[in-house]
N, C-alpha and C positions, 0 to 999 in steps of 0.2 A: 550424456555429457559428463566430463571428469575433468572442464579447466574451465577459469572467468572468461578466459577468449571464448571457447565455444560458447557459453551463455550469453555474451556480449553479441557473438553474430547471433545467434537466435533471436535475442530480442529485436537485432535488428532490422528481423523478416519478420516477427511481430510485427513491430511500427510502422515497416512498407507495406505490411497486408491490411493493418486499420486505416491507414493514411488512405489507402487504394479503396478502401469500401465506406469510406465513411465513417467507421466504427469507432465510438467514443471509447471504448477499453482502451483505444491508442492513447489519452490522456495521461492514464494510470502506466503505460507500457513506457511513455516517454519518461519520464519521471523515472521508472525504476530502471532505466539503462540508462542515465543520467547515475542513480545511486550506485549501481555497479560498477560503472568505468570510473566510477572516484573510489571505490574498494580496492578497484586494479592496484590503481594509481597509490592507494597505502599501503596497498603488498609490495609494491615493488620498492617503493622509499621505507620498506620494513618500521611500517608504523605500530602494527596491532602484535603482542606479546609474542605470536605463534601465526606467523604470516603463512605457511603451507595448511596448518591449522583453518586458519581464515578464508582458504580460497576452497577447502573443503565443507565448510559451511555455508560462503556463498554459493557453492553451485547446487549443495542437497536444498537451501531456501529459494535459491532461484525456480528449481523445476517443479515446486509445488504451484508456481503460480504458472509456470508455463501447463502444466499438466492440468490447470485448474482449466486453463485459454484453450488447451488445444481439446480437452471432456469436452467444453461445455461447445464449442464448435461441432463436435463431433452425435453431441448429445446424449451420451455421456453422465451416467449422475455421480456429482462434484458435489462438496461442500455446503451446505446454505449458505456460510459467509460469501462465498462467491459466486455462488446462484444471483443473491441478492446484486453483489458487483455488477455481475453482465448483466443480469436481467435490469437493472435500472439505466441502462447505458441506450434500450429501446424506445425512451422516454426522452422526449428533447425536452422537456418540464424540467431536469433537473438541472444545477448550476455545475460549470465548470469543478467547484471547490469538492461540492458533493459526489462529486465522480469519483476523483482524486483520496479522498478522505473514504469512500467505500473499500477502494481497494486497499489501504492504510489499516481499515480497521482487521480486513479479512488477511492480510498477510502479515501484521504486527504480529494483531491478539490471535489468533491461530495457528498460522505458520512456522511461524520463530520459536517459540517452544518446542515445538515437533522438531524441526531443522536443527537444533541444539542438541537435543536428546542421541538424535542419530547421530550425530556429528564425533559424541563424546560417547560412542556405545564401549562398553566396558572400560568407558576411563572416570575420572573424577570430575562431575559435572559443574562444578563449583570453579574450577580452574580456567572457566570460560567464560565468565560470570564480566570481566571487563572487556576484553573482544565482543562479545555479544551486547555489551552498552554503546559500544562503539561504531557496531552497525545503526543502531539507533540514531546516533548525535549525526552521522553522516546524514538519512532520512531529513532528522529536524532540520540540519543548516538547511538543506536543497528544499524544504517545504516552505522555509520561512524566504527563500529566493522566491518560489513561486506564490508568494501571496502577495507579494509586494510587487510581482511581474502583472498576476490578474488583473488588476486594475486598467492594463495598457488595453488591455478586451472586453473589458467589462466596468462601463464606463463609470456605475452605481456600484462598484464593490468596497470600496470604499468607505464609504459612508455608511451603507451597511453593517461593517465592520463595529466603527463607533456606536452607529444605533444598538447593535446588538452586547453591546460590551456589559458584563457583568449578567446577564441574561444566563438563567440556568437551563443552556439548549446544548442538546450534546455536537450541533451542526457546528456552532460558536467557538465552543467549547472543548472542542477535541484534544485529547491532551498527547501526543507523541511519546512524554514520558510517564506519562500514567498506563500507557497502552505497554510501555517496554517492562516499565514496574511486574504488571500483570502477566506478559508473556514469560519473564522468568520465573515467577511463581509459577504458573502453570506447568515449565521444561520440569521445578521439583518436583509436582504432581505427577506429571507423566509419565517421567523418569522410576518413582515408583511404583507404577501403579501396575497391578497386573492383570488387567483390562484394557491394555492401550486402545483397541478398538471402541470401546465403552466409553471414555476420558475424552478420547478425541468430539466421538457422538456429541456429549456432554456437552464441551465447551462449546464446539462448533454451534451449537442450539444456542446458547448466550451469548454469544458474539452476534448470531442471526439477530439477534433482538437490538441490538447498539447500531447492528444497518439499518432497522426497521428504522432508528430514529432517525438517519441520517438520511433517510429516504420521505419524512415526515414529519417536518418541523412546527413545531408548536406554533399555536395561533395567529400569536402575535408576530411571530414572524414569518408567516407565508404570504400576508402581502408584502413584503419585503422583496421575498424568492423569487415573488410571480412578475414582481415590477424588476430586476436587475436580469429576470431571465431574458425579457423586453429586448434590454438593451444589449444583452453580452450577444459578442461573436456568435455566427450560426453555423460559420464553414470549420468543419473537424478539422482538415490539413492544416487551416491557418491557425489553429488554435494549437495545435501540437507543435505547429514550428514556435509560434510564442513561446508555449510552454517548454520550447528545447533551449531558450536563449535562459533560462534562469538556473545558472551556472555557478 
C-alpha cells in the first residue's frame, strides 16, 4: 500500500470481513476508517503542515495494524499489545468501550512512534512533532463521538461513566493525550536507539501490561462491567453500524 485510498479500501474489506463473521476487531476496524477518511479529508483541504508528508505516515501507521489483523488471522506471532487486542475480542465478557480502547492502546502507544520514526528516516524527527498531534486530536474528537453514541447500545453506559468518574481505573481513565504524550517520547527513543528490535520488544511488553488492565478492571468496578455487559447490544453488525454513525 503506497496511498490513504488503498488503505481506506482495505479497511474496508476489514469491516465486510468482521461484519460477515461476527468478529468484534470490526469495532476497533470501524473506528479507525472512520479516523482515516477524516485524514483524507485534511489532506486534501491541506490541513496538516506536510500533507504528502501526512498520507505517508498514514499508510506506514495504518498497515501496522493491518499487519497486526491479517498475522494474527493468519497466526502469525504479532505484537502482545495486539495479541491482547484480538485475543480479548473472543470473549463476549468484554464492553463495547474495552474493545475499542485495546485497540487505542496498542496502535497509540506502539504504533505511532514506530510509524513516525519511519516516516521521517533520515530527516529531522522533530519537524513532525505537530502533524503527528494531530493525528491524535482527530482519534480523540471521533472517540469522544463514540462515547456519547454508546449509550444508544448500551443502555447502563452512562451511568457507569458518572459512577466511575474520578476512580483511578485505567478503563475510566484512558487518556488519548497521555497515550500521544508517550508515543512521541518513545518515536525520540526509538529513533535513537540502536536496537530498534530490542526498544520495540521493550515497549511492546509495557503497553502489554496497560491492556492487561483494560481487559481487568478493578474490583469495584467489575460489577459495573458485568451488569452493562447484561444490557449492551449482542449483535457485532448492529454494533458496528452504530458505531459507524459517530461522525
Amino acid at each position: 500500500m503506497n496511498t490513504i485510498d488503498e488503505v481506506i479500501a482495505r479497511m474496508d474489506q476489514i469491516v465486510a470481513d468482521c461484519k460477515s463473521k461476527n468478529n468484534r476487531i470490526g469495532f476497533f476496524a470501524v473506528l479507525y476508517r472512520q479516523v482515516t477518511i477524516r485524514i483524507k479529508k485534511g489532506i486534501l483541504n491541506s490541513e496538516f503542515e506536510d500533507n504528502p508528508r501526512m498520507e505517508k505516515l498514514d499508510v506506514i501507521f495504518a498497515k501496522r495494524f493491518i499487519d497486526a489483523y491479517d498475522g494474527y488471522n493468519s497466526g502469525l506471532k504479532i505484537t502482545e499489545s495486539w495479541a491482547w487486542a484480538f485475543g480479548a475480542t473472543k470473549e463476549t465478557k468484554h464492553l463495547v468501550l474495552q474493545h475499542l480502547l485495546l485497540g487505542i492502546n496498542a496502535h497509540i502507544n506502539l504504533d505511532l512512534g514506530i510509524a513516525a520514526v519511519e516516516t521521517m528516516e533520515g530527516e529531522d524527527l522533530l519537524s513532525l512533532e505537530n502533524d503527528f498531534n494531530k493525528i491524535n486530536d482527530v482519534l480523540a474528537e471521533l472517540v469522544d463521538n463514540v462515547k456519547s453514541n454508546i449509550g444508544n447500545m448500551s443502555p447502563f453506559f452512562n451511568k457507569f461513566i458518572r459512577f466511575a468518574k474520578g476512580k483511578e481505573e485505567i478503563l475510566v481513565n484512558f487518556s488519548i493525550k497521555l497515550a500521544r504524550d508517550g508515543a512521541w517520547k518513545f518515536a525520540r527513543k526509538y529513533r535513537n536507539s540502536e536496537d530498534k528490535a530490542g526498544s520495540i520488544q521493550k515497549r511492546d511488553k509495557a503497553i502489554s501490561l496497560l491492556a492487561k488492565g483494560l481487559t481487568n478492571p478493578g474490583l469495584q468496578l467489575r460489577f459495573w462491567v458485568w451488569l452493562i455487559g447484561l444490557a449492551e447490544w449482542k449483535s457485532v453488525p448492529e454494533i458496528m453500524d452504530q458505531l459507524d454513525t459517530a461522525t
